[in-house]
N, C-alpha and C positions, 0 to 999 in steps of 0.2 A: 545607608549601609555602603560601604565601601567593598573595593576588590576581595580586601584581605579578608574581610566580614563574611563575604560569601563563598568564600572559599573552604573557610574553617566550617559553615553551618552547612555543607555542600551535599553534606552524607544525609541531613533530615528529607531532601529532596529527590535524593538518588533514583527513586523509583516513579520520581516522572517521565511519562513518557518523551523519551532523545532527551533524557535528563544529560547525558554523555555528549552526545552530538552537540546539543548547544554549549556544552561549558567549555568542547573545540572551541567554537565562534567563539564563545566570547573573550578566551585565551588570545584568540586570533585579533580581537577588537580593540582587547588591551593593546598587543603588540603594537600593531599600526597608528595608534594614538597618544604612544609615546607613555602606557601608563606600566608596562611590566618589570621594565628597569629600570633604576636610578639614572638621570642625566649626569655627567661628569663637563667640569667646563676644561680638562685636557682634551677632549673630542678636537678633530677639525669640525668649524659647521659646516652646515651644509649647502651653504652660501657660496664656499671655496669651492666644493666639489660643484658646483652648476660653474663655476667658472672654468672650471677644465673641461667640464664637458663642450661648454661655448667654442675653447681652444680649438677643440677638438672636430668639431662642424665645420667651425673656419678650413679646416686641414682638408678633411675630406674634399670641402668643395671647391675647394685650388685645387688640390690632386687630380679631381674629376672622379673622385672613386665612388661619391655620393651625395645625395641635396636631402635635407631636411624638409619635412613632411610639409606642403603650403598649407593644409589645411588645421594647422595644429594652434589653438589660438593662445592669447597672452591672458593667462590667470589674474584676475581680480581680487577682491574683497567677496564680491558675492559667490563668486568660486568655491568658497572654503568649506567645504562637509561640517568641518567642527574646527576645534580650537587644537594648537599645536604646542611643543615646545619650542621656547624663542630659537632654541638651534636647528630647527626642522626647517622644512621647506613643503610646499606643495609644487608638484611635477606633471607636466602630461606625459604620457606613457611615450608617444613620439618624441619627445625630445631628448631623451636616455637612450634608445633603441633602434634599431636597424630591423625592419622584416622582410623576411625573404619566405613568400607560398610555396608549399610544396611543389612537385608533377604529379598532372593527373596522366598515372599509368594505364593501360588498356589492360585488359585482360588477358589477351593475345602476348603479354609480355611477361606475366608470371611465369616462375619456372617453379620446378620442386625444392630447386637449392639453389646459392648463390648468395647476394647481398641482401636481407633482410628487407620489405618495405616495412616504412613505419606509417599505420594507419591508427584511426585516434583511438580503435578497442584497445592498439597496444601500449596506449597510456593509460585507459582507463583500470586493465584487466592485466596485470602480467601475464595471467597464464593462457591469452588471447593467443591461438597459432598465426604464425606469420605469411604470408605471399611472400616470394621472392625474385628476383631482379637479374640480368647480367651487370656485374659492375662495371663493366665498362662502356654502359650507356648511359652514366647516371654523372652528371655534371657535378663539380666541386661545390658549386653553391647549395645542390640539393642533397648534399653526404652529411650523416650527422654521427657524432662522434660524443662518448660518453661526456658529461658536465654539460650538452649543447641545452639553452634553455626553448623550450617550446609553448607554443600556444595556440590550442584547438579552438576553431572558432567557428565552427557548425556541425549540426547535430543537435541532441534531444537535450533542451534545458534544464538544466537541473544533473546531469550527468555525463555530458561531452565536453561541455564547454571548462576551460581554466589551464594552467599555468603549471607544466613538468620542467621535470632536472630528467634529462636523457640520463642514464645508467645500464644500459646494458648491449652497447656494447656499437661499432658500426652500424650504419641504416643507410638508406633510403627515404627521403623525406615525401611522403604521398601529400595529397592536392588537401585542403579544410587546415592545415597545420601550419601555423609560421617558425618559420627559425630564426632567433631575435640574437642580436648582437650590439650589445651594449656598447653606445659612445660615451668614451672619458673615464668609463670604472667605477661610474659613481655608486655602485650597489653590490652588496655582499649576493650572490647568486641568490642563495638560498630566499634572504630579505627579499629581492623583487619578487621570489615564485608567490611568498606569502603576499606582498604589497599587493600586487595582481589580483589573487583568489580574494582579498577581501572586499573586490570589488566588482565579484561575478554577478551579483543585484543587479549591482547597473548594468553592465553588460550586455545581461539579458534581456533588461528590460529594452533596450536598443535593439535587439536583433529583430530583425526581418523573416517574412517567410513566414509558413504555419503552423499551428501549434502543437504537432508532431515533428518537424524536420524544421532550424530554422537557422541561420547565418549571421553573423556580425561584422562588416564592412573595415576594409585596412580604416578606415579614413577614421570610423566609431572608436576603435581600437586604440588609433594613434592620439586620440581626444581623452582617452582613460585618463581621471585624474589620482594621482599615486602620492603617497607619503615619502618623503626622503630625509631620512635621518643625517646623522653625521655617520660616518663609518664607523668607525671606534663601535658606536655603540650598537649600529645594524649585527656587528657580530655576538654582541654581549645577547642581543633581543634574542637570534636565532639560536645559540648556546641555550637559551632558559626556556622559548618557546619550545625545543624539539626534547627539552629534557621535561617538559610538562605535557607535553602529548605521551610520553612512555609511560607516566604515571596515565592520563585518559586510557592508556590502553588497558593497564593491570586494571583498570576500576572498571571498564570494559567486561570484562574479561569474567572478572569476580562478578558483576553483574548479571551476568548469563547462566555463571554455575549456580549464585542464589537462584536464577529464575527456573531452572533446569531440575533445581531441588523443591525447589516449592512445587512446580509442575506434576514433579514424580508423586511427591507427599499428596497432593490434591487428589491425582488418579490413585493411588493408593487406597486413599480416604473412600473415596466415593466408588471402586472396584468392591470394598468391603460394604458399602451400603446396596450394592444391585446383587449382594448376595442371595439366596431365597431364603424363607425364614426359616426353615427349620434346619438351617444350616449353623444354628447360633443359638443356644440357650438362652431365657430370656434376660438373664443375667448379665450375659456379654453384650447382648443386643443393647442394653439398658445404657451399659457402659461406653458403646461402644456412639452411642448417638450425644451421651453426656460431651466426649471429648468434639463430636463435630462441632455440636453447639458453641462450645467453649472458645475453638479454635478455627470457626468460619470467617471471620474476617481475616485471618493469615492465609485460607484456604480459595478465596475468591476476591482478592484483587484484579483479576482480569474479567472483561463480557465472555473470555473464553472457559473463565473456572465455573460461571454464569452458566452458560451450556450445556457444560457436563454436569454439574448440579441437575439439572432440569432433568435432564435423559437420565441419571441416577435413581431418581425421584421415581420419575414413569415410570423405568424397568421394577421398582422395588412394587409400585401399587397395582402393576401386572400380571405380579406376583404369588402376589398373595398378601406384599410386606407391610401390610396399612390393616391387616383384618382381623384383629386381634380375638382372640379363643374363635374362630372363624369353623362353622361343624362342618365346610365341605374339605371334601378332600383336594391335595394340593396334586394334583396329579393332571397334565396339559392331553386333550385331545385333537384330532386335526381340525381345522376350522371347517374345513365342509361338511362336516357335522351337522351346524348349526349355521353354516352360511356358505351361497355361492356367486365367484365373481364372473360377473356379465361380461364378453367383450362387446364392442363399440361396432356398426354396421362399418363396408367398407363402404362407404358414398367414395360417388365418381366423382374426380376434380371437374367435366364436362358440365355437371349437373347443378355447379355452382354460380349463385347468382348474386347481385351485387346487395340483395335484401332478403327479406325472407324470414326463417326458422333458421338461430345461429344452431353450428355444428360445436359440440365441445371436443378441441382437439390437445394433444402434447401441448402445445405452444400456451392455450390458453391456462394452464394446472399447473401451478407451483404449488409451494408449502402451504398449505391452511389457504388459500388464495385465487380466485378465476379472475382472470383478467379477459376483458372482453374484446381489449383496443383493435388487438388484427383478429378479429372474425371472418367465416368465411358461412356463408347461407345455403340453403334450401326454400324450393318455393315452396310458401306455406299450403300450395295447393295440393304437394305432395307428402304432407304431413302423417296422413293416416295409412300410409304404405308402411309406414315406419314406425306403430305406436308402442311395437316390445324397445325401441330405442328411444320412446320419450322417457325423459328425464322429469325427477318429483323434487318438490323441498324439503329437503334432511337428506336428500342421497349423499352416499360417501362415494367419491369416485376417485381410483387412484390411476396415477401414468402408471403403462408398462415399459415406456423407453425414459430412459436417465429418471428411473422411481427415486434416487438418494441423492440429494445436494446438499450444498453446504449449511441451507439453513433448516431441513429436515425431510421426512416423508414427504413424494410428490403427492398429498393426498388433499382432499377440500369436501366442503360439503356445501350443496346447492343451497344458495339463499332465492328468496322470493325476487328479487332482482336479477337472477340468473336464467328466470325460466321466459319463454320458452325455448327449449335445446332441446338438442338431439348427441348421442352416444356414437363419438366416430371411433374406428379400428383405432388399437394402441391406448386407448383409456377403457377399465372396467371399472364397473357399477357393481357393491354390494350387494345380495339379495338375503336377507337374513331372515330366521328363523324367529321372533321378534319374541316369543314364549320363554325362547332360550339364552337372546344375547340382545342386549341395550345395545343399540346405535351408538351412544354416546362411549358405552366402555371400549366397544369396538374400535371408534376413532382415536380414544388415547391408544388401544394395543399397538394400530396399523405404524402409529409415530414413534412406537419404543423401540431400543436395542434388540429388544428381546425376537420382534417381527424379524426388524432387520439383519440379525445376524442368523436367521434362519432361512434367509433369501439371497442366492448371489447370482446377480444379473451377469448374462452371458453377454454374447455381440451378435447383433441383427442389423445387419448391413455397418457394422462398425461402431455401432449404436450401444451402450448398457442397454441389455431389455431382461421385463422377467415374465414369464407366461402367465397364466392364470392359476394354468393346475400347480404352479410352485405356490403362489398364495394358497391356494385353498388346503395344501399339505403342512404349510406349517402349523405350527402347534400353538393352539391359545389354551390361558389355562379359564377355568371358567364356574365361577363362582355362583350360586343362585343370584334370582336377578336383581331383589333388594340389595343384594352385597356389592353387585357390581355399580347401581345406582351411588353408594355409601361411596366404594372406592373413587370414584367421577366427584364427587363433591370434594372428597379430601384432598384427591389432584387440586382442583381449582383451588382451595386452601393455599394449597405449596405454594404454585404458581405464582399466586398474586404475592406471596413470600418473594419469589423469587425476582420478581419484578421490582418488586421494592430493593433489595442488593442490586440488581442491573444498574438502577435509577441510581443509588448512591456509589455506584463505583465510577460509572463517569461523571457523576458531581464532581467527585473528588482528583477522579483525572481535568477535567476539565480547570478546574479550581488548583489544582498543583500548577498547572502549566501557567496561569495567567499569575500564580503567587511565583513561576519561576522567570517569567518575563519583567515582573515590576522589580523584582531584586537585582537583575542583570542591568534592565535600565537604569535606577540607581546606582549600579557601579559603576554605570559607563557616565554617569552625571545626563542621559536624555532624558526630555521631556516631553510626555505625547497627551494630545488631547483627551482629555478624561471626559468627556460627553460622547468618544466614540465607543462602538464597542471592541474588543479588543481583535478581533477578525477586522476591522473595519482600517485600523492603523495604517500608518504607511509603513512597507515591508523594509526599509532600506537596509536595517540594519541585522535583517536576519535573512542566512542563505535562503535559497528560491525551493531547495526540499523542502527543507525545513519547516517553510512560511505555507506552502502546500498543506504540508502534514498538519499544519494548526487545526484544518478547517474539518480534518476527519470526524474530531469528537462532535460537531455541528450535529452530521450524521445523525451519529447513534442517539440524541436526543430526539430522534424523528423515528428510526428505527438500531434501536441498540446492535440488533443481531450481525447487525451486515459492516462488515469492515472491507476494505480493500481486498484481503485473500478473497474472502467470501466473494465479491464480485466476481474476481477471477473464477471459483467455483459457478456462478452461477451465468459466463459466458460458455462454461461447458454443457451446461444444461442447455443451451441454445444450439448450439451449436453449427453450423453453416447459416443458421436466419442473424445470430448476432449482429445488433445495429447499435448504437448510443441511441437511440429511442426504445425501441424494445428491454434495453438494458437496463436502462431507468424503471421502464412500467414492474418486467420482472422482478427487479428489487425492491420495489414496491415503494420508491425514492420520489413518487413522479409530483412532491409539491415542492421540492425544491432540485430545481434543475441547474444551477449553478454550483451549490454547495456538492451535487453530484457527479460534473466534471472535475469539479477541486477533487474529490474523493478517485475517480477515476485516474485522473492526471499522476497520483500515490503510485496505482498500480502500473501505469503504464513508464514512467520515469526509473519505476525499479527492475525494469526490460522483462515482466512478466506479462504484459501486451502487448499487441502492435492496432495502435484505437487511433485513425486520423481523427481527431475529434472533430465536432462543428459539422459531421457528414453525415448522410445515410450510410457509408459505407459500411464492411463486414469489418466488425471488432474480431481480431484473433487471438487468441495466446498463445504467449511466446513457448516451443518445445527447443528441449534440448537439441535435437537437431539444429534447430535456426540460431 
């Protein structure tokens, strides 16, 4: 299949995920490889234009005004990325270019006003606010003036690093930033900004340093190897690339509004299912499940249409909406009725010992889930001091600090591997009424909507927390206790439904993306080992986001729920203890720790972390503040 092939069948693909993003690249791959526009043999080649640049070296370095780079070497045969037009050229970046490093300014030198400094947020972000300068401390070489072309070369990969057109306005040129001044003319500005970026892969793959903060060396830089066209036609390329990014943007754009409209219809859809039932005749009800049925795979394309599905589900079988000619009454009373929540003793941090009787605290209760890895003990000697605090198997125990995260109720129930424990402050333990209410209905109620938007956690030391006596005042509604059994079976029904749509939507994301890499490759004429898997590839030819973002859907085949946001959600659930170990266990990721920094790396590259990864250190998230 060729370019033009995948262009016109563009739209069956659209809704792969960074279906957009990469059909940038791959416009961009075209570009540089000489396949977007027709060659003309009225061009100059581009053989001529290396010879004026030559000229041009010469001159400088009789003048004294400049020496070409020593460490820039002479391109080969095995040099050559791929195949060219006989009028192209291959170039090192140092032999085109002049750079000149920023100053690094002090602090002490910012003013309120004056001459702008240009630091790399104000390439990355226009609407980044600026530092400012007296201009008349700021040398000629380090002023930059609109058209100056630039190049950030440390900072966080995958979004600091590449190749601007200054436009807006005088600067200041700060310290990470070169100011490149092209010898002999050989390149249309705009042409070198793209020749550049299509070659931030490698780049990065050279930079130094660690993998939150890291640098690319003039010398790496000056070794960049670049496409150089004939002129003529570097202008025709950039004319047709920037007139085909405005169309990426409209298809962009429309993309969002479809996704924005499906989004709305889905909540829609499913705001009408967590109705109660005798909100709807059974008539409409009939009708009104006919058209989900119908129209569920337009409705759950996303793990996130997945979700709300689930919590629709629950709220309806909470309800009442699963209990069909059901003779009790649909009428909710408060839960301490029929059940009350224990808090947790305070133990003393003093009294903790490095074995013992573990303590079940916050840290160890996430979603349906106890993790044991950071425990903290009690000596089992003083065990019977404390036996209204031992903990049984089937207890429901829920946090009262950060109860609601991204992947649900902080609520779990003790398995026989869990015991023996004890009940510390900030986590309650059910005590039910067992005549009146099934454990088991209870556990779906605690994880519904319906709990939860009857409970809103205040701040305890800064902390979401919810007391006790707000659980036990919310309203459950509560059906005899065969019915509630019935309702717990029909859940698990759904469920395993639903899991089944989870399982086929990232098939099919997974499977879109690897059917949208083999079609790109084929335009581009590569060829990659088919005994590897497709994570496995060598990345060259796809940005370093990008090539990150592959690895996410890995993830979700381990555990669907948890995406990139979600982690972010669930570094807040941690909160001051957040580590990349802890973070891992928490998300419940911890057999695959690699595929879990890739996933990480997602979040942290799109400036919604600050994760030095590779450390114990504290993972944060980024606030608007920072």
């Amino acid at each position: 299949m060729n370019g033009a092939n995948l262009l016109a069948h563009f739209d069956r693909l659209a809704d792969t995920p960074d279906a957009v993003a990469r059909l940038r690249r791959f416009i961009l791959d075209l570009a540089v490889r000489g396949k977007l526009v027709e060659q003309s043999s009225d061009d100059e080649p581009a053989s001529i234009l290396l010879d004026k640049v030559a000229i041009e070296w010469i001159r400088l370095q009789e003048e004294g005004i400049s020496q070409r780079g020593r460490s820039i070497p002479v391109l080969g045969e095995n040099d050559r990325p791929f195949s060219l037009p006989i009028s192209w050229k291959f170039v090192c970046l140092g032999d085109v270019l002049q750079m000149i490093n920023g100053r690094a300014f002090k602090p002490t030198e910012w003013l309120d006003k004056g001459l702008p400094i240009i630091r790399i947020q104000n390439l990355n972000n226009p609407t980044a606010p600026f530092n400012y300068c007296d201009p008349s401390t700021v040398e000629e070489r380090h002023r930059i003036r609109n058209g100056d072309l630039l190049i950030s070369w440390s900072g966080t990969p995958g979004t600091s690093f590449g190749a601007f057109i200054w436009q807006r306005g005088d600067g200041a040129l700060n310290q990470h930033i070169f100011r490149c001044m092209q010898v002999g003319g050989a390149y249309d500005p705009r042409f070198l900004q793209l020749a550049i970026n299509s070659q931030l892969d490698v780049l990065i793959a050279q930079a130094k340093g660690g993998a939150g903060l890291r640098h690319v060396t003039k010398g790496a830089l000056e070794r960049l190897v670049l496409v150089l066209p004939p002129l003529g036609e570097q202008h025709r390329i950039v004319a047709k690339f920037d007139g085909i990014m405005a169309l990426c943007d409209q298809l962009e754009a429309a993309q969002q509004e479809r996704g924005y409209c499906r989004d709305r219809l889905a909540s829609a859809s499913l705001q009408r299912l967590s109705l109660p039932s005798n909100s709807n005749t059974p008539a409409a009800h009939h009708e009104y499940v006919h058209f989900l049925l119908q129209h569920l795979p337009l409705l759950t394309v996303r793990t996130a249409h997945i979700k709300a599905l689930r919590l629709a589900l629950l709220n309806k079988a909470v309800r009442g909406g699963f209990s069909e000619g059901a003779s009790w009454t649909l009428t909710p009373q408060p839960l301490r009725t029929v059940a009350a929540l224990q808090n947790g003793y305070a133990f003393k941090s003093e009294w903790f010992t490095p074995d013992g009787v573990r303590l079940l605290r916050n840290i160890n209760l996430s979603h349906d889930v106890l993790d044991w890895t950071d425990a903290v003990y009690l000596p089992a000697t003083r065990v019977d001091e404390f036996q209204r605090f031992q903990l049984r198997e089937g207890d429901i125990v829920l946090s009262l600090d950060r109860p609601f995260i991204a992947t649900g109720t902080k609520v779990a129930r003790l398995r026989p591997s869990d015991l023996p424990c004890l009940l510390l402050q900030r986590v309650g333990r059910f005590v039910l009424q067992a005549d009146l209410l099934a454990a088991d209905y209870l556990f779906l109620w605690i994880q519904s909507p319906h709990f939860n938007d009857q409970v809103n956690p205040g701040r305890s030391n800064g902390v979401p927390h919810i007391s006790s006596k707000q659980v036990e005042a919310a309203e459950i509604y509560l059906p005899p206790l065969e019915e509630q059994h019935h309702i717990v079976g029909k859940v698990k029904e759904l469920m395993a439904v639903c899991d089944q749509l989870e399982a086929q939507v990232v098939r099919t994301q997974i499977d879109s993306r690897k059917l949208l890499d083999m079609m790109l490759d084929q335009a581009l004429g590569i060829t990659r080992d088919s005994s590897k898997s497709l994570f496995e590839r060598n990345p060259s030819n796809v940005p370093m986001t990008g090539h990150k973002q592959e690895k996410a859907p890995r993830y979700m085949t381990k555990n669907s729920t948890m995406t990139a946001d979600q982690l972010i959600e669930c570094i807040d659930d941690l909160g001051d203890l957040a580590t990349p170990e802890r973070l891992l266990r928490h998300a419940g990721l911890s057999e695959d720790v690699e595929f879990f920094y890739d996933l990480l790396r997602v979040a942290r590259n799109s400036g919604a972390v600050i994760a030095p990864l590779g450390t114990t250190a504290a993972i944060r998230r980024q606030s608007n503040a920072n």
